[in-house]
N, C-alpha and C positions, 0 to 999 in steps of 0.2 A: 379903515372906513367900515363902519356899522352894515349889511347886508339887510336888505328889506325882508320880509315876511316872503315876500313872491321870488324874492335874493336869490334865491335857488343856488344853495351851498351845492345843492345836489347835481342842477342843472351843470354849476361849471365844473363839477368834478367828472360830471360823465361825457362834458365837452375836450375837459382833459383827458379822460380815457383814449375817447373816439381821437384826439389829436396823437396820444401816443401813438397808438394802431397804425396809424395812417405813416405817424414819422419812420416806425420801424419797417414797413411797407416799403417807404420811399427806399430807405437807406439797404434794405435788401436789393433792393431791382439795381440802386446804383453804383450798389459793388461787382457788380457784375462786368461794368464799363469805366471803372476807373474814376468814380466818380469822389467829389468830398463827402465825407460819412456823416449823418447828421448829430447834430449836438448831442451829447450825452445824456444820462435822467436829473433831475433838480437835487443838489445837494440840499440836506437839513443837519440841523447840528443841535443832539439833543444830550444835554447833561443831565446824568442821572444816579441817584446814592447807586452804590456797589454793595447794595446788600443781593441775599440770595436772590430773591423774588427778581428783582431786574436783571442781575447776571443768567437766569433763564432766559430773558427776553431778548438779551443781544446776542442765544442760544440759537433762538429761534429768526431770527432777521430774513435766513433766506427766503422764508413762510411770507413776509410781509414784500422783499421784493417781486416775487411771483405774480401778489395782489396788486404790486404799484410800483409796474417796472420804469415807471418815469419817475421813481423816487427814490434819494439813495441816501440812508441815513448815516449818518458819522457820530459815533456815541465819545462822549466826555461822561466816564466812570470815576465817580473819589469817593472814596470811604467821606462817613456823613457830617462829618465837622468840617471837611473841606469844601464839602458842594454844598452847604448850607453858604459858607463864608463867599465863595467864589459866583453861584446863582446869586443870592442877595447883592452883591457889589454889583454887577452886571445888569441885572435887572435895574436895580437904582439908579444908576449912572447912564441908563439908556447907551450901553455898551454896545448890545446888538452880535454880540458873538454866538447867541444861542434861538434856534427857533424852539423849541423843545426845553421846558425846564421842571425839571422833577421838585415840584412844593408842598405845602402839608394847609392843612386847614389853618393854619398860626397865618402863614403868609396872607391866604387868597383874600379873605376879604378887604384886609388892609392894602392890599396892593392893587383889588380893583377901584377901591376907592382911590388908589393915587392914580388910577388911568393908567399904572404899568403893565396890563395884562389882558387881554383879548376876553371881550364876552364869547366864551362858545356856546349859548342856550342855542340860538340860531341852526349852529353847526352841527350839535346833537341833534335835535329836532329833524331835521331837514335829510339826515342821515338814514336811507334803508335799514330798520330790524339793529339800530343801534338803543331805542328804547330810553331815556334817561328816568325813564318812572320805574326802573327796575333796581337802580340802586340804593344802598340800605337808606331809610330815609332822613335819618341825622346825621350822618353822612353826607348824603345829598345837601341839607340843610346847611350846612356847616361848610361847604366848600362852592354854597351861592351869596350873591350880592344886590341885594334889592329884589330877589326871586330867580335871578340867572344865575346858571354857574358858569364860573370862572375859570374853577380846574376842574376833572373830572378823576376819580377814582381809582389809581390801579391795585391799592388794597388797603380797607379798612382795618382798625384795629380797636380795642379798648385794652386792659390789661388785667391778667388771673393770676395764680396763682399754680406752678404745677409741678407735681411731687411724686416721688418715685412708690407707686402703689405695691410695687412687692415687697420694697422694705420695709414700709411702715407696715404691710402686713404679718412679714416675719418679725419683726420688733416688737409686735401686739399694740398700733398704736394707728389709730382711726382721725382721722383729716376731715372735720368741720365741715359744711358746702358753704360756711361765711366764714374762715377763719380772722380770731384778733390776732392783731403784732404780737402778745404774749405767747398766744397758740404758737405762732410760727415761729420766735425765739426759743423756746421749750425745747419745739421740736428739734430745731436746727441745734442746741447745745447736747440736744440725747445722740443725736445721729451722727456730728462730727466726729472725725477722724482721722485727723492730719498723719498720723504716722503711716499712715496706710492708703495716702492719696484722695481723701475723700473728704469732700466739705458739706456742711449742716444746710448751706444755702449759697446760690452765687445770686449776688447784687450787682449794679452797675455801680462804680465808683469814677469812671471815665470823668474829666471834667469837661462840659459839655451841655448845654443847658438843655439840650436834647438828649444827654446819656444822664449822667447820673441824677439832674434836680428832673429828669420824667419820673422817675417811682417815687424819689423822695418828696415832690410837689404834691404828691397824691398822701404819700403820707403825712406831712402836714396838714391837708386839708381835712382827714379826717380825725384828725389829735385835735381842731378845734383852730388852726391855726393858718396863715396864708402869706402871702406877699405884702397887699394892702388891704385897710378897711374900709370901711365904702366912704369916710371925708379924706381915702387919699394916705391915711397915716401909713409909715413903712411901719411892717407889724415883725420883721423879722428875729427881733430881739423878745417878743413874746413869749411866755410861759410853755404857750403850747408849740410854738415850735421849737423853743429850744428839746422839749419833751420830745417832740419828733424826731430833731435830728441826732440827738444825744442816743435813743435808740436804734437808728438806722447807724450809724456809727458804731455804735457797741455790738451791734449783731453783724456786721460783717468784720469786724477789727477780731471778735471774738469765734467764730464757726462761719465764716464766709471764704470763699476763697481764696490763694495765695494770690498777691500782690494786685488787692482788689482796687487801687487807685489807679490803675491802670486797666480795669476790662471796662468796656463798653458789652453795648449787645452781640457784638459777635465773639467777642471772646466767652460770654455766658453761655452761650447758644453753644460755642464748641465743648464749654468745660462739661454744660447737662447734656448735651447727645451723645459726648464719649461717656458718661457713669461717673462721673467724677463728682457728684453734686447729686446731694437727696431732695433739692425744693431750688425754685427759680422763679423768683415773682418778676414777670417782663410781660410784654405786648405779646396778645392773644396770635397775630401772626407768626409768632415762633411755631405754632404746628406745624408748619409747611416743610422746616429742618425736622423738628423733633420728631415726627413721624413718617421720614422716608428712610424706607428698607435702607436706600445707597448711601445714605451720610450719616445712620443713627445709629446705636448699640443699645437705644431703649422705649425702641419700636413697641407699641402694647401695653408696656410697663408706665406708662405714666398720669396721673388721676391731671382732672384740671379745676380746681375749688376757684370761687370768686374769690377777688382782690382783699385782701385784710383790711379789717374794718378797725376802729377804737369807738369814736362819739358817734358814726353815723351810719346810716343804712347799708350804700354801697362804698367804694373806693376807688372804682377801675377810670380810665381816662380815653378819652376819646381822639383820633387821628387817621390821619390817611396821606399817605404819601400820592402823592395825584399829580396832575401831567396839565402844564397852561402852556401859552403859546405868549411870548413877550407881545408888545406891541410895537417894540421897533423891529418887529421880523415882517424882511418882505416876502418872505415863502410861508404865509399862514394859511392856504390851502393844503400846499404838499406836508405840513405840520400835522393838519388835522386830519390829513390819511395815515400819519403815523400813530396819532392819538387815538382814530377811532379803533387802529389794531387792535391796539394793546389794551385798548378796554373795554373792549366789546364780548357780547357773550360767545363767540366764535374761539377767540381767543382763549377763553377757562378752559375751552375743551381743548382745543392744540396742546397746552400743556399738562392736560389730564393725557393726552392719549398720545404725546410726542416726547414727552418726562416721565409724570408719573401723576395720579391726581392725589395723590400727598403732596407735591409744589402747588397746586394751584392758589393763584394768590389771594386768600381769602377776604371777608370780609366788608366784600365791591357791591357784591349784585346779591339778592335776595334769591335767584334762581340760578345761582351756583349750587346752594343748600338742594334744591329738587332734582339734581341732576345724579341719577341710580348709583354712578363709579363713586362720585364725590361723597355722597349720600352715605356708602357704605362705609369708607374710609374715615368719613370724620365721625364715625356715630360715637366716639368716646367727647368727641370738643367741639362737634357744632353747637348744640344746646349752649354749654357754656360760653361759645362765644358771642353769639347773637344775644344771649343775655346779659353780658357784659357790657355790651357796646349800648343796647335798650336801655340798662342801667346806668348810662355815664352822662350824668348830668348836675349842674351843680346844688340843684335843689335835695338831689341827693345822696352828695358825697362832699359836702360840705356843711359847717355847722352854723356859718354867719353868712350873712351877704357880702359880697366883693363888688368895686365898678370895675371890672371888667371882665371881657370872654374867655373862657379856657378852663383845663383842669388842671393837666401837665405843666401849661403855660400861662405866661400873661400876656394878653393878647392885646398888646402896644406896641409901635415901634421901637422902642428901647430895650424890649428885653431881649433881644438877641445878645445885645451887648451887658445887659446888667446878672440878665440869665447865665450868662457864662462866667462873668466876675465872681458871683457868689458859687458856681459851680469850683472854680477854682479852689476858693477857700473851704468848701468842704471836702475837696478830694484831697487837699492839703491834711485833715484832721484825720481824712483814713486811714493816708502814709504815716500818721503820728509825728507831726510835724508842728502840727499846732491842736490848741485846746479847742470845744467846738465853741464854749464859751468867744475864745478868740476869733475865730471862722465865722461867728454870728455878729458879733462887736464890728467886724470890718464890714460883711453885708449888710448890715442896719445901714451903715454909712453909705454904701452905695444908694440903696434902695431911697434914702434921705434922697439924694440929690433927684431923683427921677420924679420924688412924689411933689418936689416943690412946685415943678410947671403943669404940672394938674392941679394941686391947688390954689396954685394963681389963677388958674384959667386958660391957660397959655395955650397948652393941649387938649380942651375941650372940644 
């Protein structure tokens, strides 16, 4: 049920305080005489990717029961192709197993349109010094529905480029602030060095329409190339993509890491933080690893250039892994005391000052960047990030018009399932298992079946 304006999120949260006080009050005085102990604090049950950024956060929990000791969270972690699969089923199916669900801007607004997911503008709103006009604001934008939002933020991203600054310097060889896919082909063929542990570039090859078609999505869109064109046609089999992925294929087949059909982002993330890897084009929130003293070995050492370009301005893509509340959950207050934790500005600083404010999870709030420790720390990738995420929009990082939302993605119901199909067949062509000619020949055919019920109408 929808909360009125006068609803007072606030009201009943601080009705719930003032109730736990009192239970714990009781349940002192009646231990004293033997008495029964009163009910225990509200389970929630929140599924969340196991990337680093959240594996801090179930770091920190004790922090949040201190704040809401009538609340007691129970975390469901899977690496990100699982909790994409196992949230979506759930959510869909009004399963009801999660109050808490870790989703990204692809989901929120098609899922508030299916009514699967709790308005929290209200909840924000209504919330002490939680502020929602403080988050990045395409960001914001991106993960509201008719002007509310749906999910809220726990870290922004778009995506750069970033490369080991002392070796191109001892190399004699100077890194673009726009680098082309040739640039960075060049570079990554001078710099390889398999005999000796060392690759020219790590790319995602994972299949995963979230791991590998995320960079490669970008790369086709700026070779001229995309999914659909605007009456709906599958463009897969196009010139310009095949140009895309012909090269994203030959640059990691050729100077990319060993048994690249199998890294995702965290396998990239480990290969460039241990020195294994001279260049790493992924999500701008990789700085939170690549530059903590306790997990990196190329702390300092590393430049961060915008996303590679071919036909168009920018390239980088836009995302945020963000925190809703289903609508079949009957604990979406105690929900929203764990939401407001973890994305509130309170919180940047707990894991600036209880981690390191190299984890802090970037990208969320505009007044993370103002904050003197963080400030200091990011002074080599704030800029570049904030300019990246500013720059990620289709107007320019693409060369044609598309109907529909996204850079990474396509923002329909279907590509979970058709995004992944065609990831298959290209992580297929990285193992050398098939031609990409062959890998595009099968994706044309998926993408065929998806584009017919738009062009009918069906899905308009």
């Amino acid at each position: 049920m929808r909360l009125g304006r006068s609803g007072s999120v606030r009201t009943r949260r601080a009705g719930r305080k003032a109730a736990a006080a009192s239970v714990a009050a009781l349940a002192l005085a009646l231990s004293g005489c033997g008495g029964d102990s009163a009910a225990g604090p509200e389970e929630i049950v929140v599924a969340i990717v196991s990337n680093p950024q959240m594996t801090d956060a179930i770091s920190l929990e004790d922090n949040f029961r201190e704040q809401y000791p009538d609340v007691d969270a129970r975390f469901v972690s899977l690496p990100e192709n699982e909790a994409r699969a196992k949230i979506t089923a759930s959510v869909a199916t009004g399963g009801g197993e999660f109050d808490v669900v870790m989703i990204s801007n692809y989901e929120t607004p098609m899922w508030a349109e299916n009514g699967w997911i709790t308005n929290l503008q209200e909840y924000a709103d209504s919330t002490e010094g939680y502020d929602p006009d403080d988050f990045v604001p395409n960001i914001r934008e991106a993960l509201s529905y008719e002007g509310d939002l749906y999910s809220v933020p726990f870290y922004g991203e778009s995506s750069f480029l970033a490369y080991r600054e002392d070796i191109f310097e001892a190399e004699g060889l100077v890194m673009p602030e726009r680098p082309t896919w040739e640039d960075v082909a060049n570079f990554a063929e001078r710099l390889h060095d398999p005999d000796n542990g060392f690759s020219g570039i790590c790319l995602r090859g994972l299949a995963g329409w979230g791991e590998v078609m995320a960079p490669l999505s970008t790369m086709m869109n700026t070779y001229g190339g995309g999914w659909f064109d605007e009456d709906w046609n599958a463009t897969l089999d196009s010139p310009e993509v095949e140009a895309a992925v012909t090269d994203y294929v030959d640059l990691v087949r050729t100077s990319g890491q060993p048994g690249a059909a199998t890294s995702g982002f965290g396998d990239c993330l480990t290969q460039y933080s241990q020195g294994t890897a001279a260049m790493w084009y992924d999500a701008t929130s990789m700085v939170s690893s690549v530059e903590d003293p306790a997990s990196s070995l190329v702390v300092g050492k590393t430049g961060y250039a915008q996303a590679p370009v071919e036909e168009t301005e920018s390239s980088g893509w836009l995302y945020s892994w963000s925190l809703a509340i289903p609508e079949t959950s009957q604990k979406k207050d105690a929900a929203w005391d764990f939401i407001s934790w973890m994305t509130n500005k309170d919180y940047i600083k707990l894991v600036g000052e209880e981690i390191s404010w190299e984890r802090v999870p970037p990208g969320s709030r505009l007044s993370t960047y103002e904050i003197p420790e963080y400030a200091e720390v990011a002074e080599n990738y704030a800029e570049p990030t904030l300019s990246a995420m500013a720059g990620a929009s289709q107007e320019t990082s693409m060369v044609g018009g598309v109907p529909y939302p996204g850079l990474q993605f396509v923002g329909i119901p279907e590509f979970q399932d058709l995004g992944t199909r065609v990831a298959q067949q290209i992580s297929a062509a990285i193992a050398g298992q098939k031609t990409v000619a062959e890998a595009l020949e099968q994706s044309q055919r998926y993408a065929e079946t998806v584009a017919e019920s738009y062009q009918s109408g069906e899905n308009q």
